[in-house]
C-alpha positions as CSV (number, residue, x, y, z in Angstrom):
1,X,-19.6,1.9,22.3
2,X,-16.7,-0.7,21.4
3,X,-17.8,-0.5,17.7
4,X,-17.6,3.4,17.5
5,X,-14.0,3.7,18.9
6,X,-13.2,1.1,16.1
7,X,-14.6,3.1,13.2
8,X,-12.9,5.9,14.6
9,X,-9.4,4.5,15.3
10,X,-10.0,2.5,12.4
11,X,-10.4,5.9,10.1
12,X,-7.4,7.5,11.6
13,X,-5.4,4.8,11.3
14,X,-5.9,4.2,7.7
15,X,-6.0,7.9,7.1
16,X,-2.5,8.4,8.5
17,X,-1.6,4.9,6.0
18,X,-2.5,6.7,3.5
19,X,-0.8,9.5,3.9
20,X,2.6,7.4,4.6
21,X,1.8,5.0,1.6
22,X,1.1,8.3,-0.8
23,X,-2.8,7.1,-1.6
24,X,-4.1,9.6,0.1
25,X,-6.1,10.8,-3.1
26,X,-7.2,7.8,-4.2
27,X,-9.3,7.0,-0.4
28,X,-12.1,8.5,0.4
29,X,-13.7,8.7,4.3
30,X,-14.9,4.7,3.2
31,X,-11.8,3.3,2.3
32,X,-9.9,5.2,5.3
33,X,-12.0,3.2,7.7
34,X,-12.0,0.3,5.9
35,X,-8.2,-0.1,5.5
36,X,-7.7,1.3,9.1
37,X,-9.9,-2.0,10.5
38,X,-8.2,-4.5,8.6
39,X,-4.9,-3.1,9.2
40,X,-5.8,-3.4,12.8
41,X,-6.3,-6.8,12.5
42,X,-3.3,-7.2,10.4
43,X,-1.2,-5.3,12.8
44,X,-2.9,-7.6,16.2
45,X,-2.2,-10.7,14.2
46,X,1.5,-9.1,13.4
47,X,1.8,-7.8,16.8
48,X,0.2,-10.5,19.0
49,X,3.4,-13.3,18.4
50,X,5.8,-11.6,18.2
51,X,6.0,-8.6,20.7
52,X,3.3,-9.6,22.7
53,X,1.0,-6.9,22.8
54,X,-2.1,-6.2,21.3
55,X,-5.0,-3.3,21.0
56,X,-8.1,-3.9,22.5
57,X,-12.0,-2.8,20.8
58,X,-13.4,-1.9,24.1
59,X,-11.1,1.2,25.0
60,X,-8.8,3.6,23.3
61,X,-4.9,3.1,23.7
62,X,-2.5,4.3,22.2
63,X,-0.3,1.1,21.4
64,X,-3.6,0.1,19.6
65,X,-3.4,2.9,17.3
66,X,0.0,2.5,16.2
67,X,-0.3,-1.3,15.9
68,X,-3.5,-0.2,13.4
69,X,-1.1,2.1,11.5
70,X,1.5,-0.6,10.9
71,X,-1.2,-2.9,9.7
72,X,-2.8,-0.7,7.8
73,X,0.9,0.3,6.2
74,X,1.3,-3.5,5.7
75,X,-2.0,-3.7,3.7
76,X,-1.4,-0.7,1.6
77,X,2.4,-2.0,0.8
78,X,0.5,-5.2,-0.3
79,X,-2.3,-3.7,-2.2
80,X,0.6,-1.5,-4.5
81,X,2.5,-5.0,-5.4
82,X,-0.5,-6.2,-6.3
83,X,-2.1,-2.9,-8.4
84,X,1.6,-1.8,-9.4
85,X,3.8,-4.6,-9.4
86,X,6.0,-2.0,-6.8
87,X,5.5,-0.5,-3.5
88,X,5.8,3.3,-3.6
């Protein structure tokens, strides 16, 4: 059940990344998920040192989802320098 809630969170986050970065049509339903899981480890990795809090794969919080978003928004930024030379 843990690995559904991830693909979920994981499209939503990198859905709503998308839509902050301005990619949002240049992702398809793939990518979404994609960047929403690695931004979620992105954002943990971020997130776990320095604040002290992390989202957990077995359940659904809130704090999870953001720290996903922020990842996710980290990745994108990172993906632009790298396509564009700029982040958009």
């Amino acid at each position: 059940m843990g690995w559904i809630i991830a693909l979920i969170v994981g499209g939503v986050a990198g859905w709503l990344a998308s839509l902050v970065m301005n990619r949002d049509a240049s992702m398809g339903i793939f990518w979404n998920i994609v960047v929403g899981c690695i931004g979620s480890v992105i954002g943990n990795l971020i997130a776990g040192p320095l604040l002290g809090i992390g989202g957990s794969v077995q359940e659904f919080s809130l704090v999870g989802l953001v720290i996903a978003i922020v990842g996710a928004i980290v990745l994108l930024g990172i993906v632009n320098l790298v396509q564009r030379g700029r982040v958009r």
